[in-house]
N, C-alpha and C positions, 0 to 999 in steps of 0.2 A: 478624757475620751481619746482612745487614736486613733488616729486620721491622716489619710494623706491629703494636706491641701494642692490644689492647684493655682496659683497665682500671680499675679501679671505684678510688678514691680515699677513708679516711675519716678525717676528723676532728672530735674532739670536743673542744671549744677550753674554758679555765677559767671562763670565764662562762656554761656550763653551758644557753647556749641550744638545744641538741639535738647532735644527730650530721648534718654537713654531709656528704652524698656526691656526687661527681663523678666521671661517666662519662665515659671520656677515650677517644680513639686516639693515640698517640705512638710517631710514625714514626721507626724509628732504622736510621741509616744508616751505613756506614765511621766506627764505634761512636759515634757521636755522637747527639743528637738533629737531626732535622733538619726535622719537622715537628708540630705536635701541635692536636687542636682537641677543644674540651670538648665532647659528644655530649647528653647528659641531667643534670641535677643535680638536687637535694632536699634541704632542711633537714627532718629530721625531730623533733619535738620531742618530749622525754624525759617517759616520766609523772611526775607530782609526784613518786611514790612515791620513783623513781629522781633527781630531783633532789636529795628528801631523804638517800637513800642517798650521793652522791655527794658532798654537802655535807659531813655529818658521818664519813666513811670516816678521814682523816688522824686522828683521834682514837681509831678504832677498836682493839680486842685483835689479835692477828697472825692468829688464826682466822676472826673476822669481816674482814678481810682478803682472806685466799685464798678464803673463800667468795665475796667480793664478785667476785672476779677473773674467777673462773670463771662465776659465775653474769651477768656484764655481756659476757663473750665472748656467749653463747649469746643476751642480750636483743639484743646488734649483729649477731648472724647473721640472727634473725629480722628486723630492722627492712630489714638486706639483704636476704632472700629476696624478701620483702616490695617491695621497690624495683623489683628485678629480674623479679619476674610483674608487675607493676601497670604495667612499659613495654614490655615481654615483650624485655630487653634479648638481645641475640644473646650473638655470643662474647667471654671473659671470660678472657685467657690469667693476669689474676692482682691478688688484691684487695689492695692496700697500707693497713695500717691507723695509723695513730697513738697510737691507745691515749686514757685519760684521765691526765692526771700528775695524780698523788693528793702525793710527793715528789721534790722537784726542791733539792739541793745538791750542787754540784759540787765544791766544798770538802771533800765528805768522799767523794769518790767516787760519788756513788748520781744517778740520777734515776729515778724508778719511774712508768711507766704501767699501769693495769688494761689487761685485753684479752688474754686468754690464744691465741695464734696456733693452738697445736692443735687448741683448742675451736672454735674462728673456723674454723679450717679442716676439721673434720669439720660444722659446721652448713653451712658454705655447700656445700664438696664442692668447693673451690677451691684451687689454690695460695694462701695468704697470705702476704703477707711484713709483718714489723713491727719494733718495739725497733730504734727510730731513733738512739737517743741515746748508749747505751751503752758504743760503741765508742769513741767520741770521750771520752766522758768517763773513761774506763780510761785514756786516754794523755794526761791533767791537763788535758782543754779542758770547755768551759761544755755542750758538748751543745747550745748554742742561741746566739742564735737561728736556725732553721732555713730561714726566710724568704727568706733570701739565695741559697739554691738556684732558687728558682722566679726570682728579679730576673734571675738571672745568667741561666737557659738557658730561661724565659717570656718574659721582657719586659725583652730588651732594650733598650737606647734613652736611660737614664733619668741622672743622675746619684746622684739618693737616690731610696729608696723607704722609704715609711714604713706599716707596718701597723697600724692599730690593732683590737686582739681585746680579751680579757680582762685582757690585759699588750700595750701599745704596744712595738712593736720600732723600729729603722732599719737598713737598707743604705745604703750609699755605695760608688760607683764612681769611686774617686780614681784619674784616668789609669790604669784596666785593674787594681788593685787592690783590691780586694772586703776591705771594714769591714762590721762589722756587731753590733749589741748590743741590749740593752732600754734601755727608754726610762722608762717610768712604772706603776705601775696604772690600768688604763684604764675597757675596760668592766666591769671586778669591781667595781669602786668606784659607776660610774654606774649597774647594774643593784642595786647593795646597797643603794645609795641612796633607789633609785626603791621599790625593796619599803615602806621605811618609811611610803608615800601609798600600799600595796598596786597597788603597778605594775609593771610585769614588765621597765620601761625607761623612758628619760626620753624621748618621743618628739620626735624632730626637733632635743632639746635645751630643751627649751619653760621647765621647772623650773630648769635653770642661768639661762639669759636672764633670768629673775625677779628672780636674785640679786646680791650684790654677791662681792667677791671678797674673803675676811678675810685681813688679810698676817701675822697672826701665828699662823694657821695653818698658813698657805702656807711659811713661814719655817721653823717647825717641820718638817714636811713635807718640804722641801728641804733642812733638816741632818741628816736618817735616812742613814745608815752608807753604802746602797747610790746616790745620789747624789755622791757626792764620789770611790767607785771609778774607777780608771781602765778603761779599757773593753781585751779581751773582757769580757765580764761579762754576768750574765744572774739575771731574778729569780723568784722561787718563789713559788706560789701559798700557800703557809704562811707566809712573810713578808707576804705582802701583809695576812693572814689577821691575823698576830698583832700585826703591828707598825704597819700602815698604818688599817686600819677602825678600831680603838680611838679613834684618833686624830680621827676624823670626829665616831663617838658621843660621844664625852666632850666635843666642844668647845662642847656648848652654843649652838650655833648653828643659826638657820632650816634647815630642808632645802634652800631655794632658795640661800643664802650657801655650804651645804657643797657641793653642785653647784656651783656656779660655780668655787669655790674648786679644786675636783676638776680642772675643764675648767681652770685656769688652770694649775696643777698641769704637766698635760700640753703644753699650750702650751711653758712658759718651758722644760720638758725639752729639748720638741724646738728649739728656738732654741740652748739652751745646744751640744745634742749636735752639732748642726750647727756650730757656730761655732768646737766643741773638733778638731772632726775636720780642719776647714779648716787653725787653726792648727798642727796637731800633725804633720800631714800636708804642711803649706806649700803649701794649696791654695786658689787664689785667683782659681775662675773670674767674669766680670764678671755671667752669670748663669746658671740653673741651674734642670731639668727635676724636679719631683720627681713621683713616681705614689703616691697616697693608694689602699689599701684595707682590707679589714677591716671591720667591723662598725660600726664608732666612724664610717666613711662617712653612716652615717643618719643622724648626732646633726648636724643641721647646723648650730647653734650652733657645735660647738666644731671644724668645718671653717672654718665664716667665720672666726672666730677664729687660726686655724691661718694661712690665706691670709694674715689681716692682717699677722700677727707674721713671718711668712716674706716678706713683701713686703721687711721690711727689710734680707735680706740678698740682695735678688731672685733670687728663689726664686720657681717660677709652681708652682702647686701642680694637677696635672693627676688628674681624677676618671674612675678607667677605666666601662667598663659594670656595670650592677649584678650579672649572673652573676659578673663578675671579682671585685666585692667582697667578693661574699658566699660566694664558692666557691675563691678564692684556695688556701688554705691546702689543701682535700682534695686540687685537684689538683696541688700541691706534695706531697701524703704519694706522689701517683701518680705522679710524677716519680721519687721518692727508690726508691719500686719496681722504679725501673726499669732504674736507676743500679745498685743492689744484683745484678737479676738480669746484667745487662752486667759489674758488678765493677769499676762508674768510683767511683769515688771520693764518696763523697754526704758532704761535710761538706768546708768550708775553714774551715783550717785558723789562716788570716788572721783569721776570726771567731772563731771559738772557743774559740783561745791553745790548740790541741792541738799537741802535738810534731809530728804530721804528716796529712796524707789521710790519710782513713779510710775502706770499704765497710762503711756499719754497717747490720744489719735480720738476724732472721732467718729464714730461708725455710719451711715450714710444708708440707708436699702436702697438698693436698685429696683 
C-alpha cells in the first residue's frame, strides 16, 4: 500500500537529557521507504524529580518498578499532548516510542525499557507502537545498536556512521554489508562528570581541553571485559554504571584529567573499531565518508579530536545539520514504526548476531 504516514517519533536516550520528539512524514511506496522529511521537533527536558527517579530505578524493589513504568507512560503522554497543541500538529497515523532502558543484557535474554504502550496509548488516543528490542533479542542477537536502521534507509551515502549519545555506537557499510556495535561510554560519562563542578554538561568540551590524558587510566579503562569482545556486541547502561564511573571517582584525578581522559577513551575506540572492521572484513578503501551525530556533536573538543585521530586512516569526518543531530535517533524510533506497521523487518541481523530478521515493536490502538 502507499501511503504517506504522519508520525511523531520518541526517544529518551541514557544520558537522561529529556525526551527528544520528532514529527515525521514518511512516504512509503511499493513497501519500501521512498521518501521521508522531519516536520517539527522538540527536546523536552525531564523534571529533576523525574531525572532523580530515573537515575536510581535499576536499583529499585520490582514494585517500585511497575509503578515507575506506568506512571513515566502517562508523564510522556502528557509531554506529548503538550507538543502536539503547542504546534497544533495535524494528522498523526501513529506514535512510535522507544522507551527508557532501565536493563539491557543480552546474554541472559532481557533488555527492559519503561513506557507502558497501553498507557501511552490511551493518554494520547493514538495507535502506539513500541518494545523495539525484544524480538531480536529472543532469537540470541544484542537488540542493538539500532542506529544502523536510520544510516541504512536515512542516510544514505556514507561508509561509517558514528553516533555518539549516552553510549557511542558505529555503523559501517562494507561493500552493501551493514556492521554495526557500541563503541564506548560516552555522553554518561561526560554529563557524570560535568555534575561534579554542578554542570549539567562539559560545554563545547571546554573542561576535557583543560586536561591532560592519564594512560593508566585510560589503560585500565581499555582492559574492561567489554573492549576486547568481538563485535556484535552491545553495552548496558548498568555496566557503564557499575563498572566504568567507579573507575573515574576513585582515580584521584583533576576533573579536567578524568575528562580528557573520558574523550580519549572514545577517540582510541573509535580508531580501534574502524581499523578491526577494515581488517576483519578485508576492507581497504583509500578513503572514506564518515557522518557524526548524536549529542557528543556539541562537545567540540572531542569532534576535533575525532577528526584528528580519523585523519590517520583518511576518514573525512562529515557534520550533518543540527536538527539531524540532535533528532537523529526519535526519528529512527519513527522509522522502526513504520517498518513494524509494513511487517519489513526492523532489525539486521548482521548487527545484532540474531539468527535472523526480525519485525520487532508492539502495536498498542489508541
Amino acid at each position: 500500500m502507499n501511503k504517506a504516514y504522519y508520525a511523531i517519533g520518541l526517544m529518551s536516550g541514557s544520558s537522561l537529557d529529556g525526551l527528544d520528539i520528532a514529527y515525521c512524514r514518511l512516504n512509503w511506496e511499493n513497501n519500501q521507504l521512498s521518501e521521508w522529511k522531519l516536520l517539527l521537533s522538540e527536546t523536552i527536558h525531564y523534571s529533576e524529580l523525574w531525572v532523580r527517579r530515573l537515575k536510581a530505578l535499576p536499583q529499585q524493589n520490582a514494585l517500585t518498578f511497575a509503578q515507575t513504568d506506568i506512571y513515566f507512560s502517562y508523564y510522556l503522554g502528557e509531554l506529548v499532548n503538550s507538543f502536539i497543541k503547542k504546534n497544533q500538529i495535524g494528522p498523526i497515523d501513529f506514535v512510535a516510542s522507544h522507551g527508557h532502558t532501565v536493563f539491557h543484557d543480552p546474554s541472559r535474554r532481557y533488555s527492559i525499557q519503561i513506557g507502558n504502550g497501553n498507557a501511552l496509548a490511551a493518554t494520547l488516543g493514538k495507535t502506539v507502537i513500541c518494545d523495539f528490542r525484544m524480538q531480536d533479542v529472543a532469537l540470541n542477537g544484542e537488540g542493538a545498536p539500532l542506529a544502523p536502521l536510520a544510516d541504512l534507509y536515512l542516510f544514505p551515502g556514507y561508509d561509517y556512521y558514528m553516533n555518539i549519545g549516552g553510549i557511542a555506537n558505529i555503523s559501517a557499510n562494507v561493500s552493501g554489508k551493514w556492521l554495526g556495535f557500541d563503541l564506548a561510554p560516552a555522553n554518561q560519562v561526560f554529563n557524570f562528570l560535568a555534575e561534579k563542578a554542578d554542570l549539567k554538561f562539559d560545554k563545547d568540551g571546554e573542561i576535557a581541553r583543560g586536561g591532560n590524558v592519564n594512560a593508566e587510566l585510560l589503560d585500565t579503562l581499555q582492559k574492561l571485559d567489554f573492549f576486547g569482545k568481538a563485535y556484535p556486541k552491545s553495552m548496558s547502561n548498568e555496566w557503564i554504571r557499575t563498572e566504568v564511573l567507579p573507575l573515574f571517582t576513585e582515580s584521584g584525578l583533576s576533573l579536567e584529567d578524568q575528562m580528557r581522559t573520558a574523550v580519549e577513551l572514545n577517540v582510541a575506540a573509535s580508531f580501534d573499531a574502524i581499523k578491526l572492521v577494515r581488517d576483519n572484513e578485508n576492507y581497504q578503501p583509500e578513503t572514506s565518508g564518515l557522518l557524526l551525530s548524536g549529542g557528543g556533536c556539541h562537545n567540540l573538543f572531542l569532534v576535533e579530536k575525532l577528526k584528528e585521530k580519523l585523519s590517520e586512516l583518511n576518514i573525512e569526518v562529515q557534520i550533518p545539520k543540527k536538527e539531524i543531530i540532535d533528532f537523529k535517533e526519535a526519528m529512527l524510533v519513527a522509522l522502526l514504526g513504520l517498518l513494524r506497521l509494513n511487517e519489513v523487518p526492523n532489525s539486521i541481523p548482521e548487527v545484532t548476531g540474531a539468527k535472523k530478521a526480525t519485525v520487532n515493536g508492539g502495536v498498542y490502538l489508541g
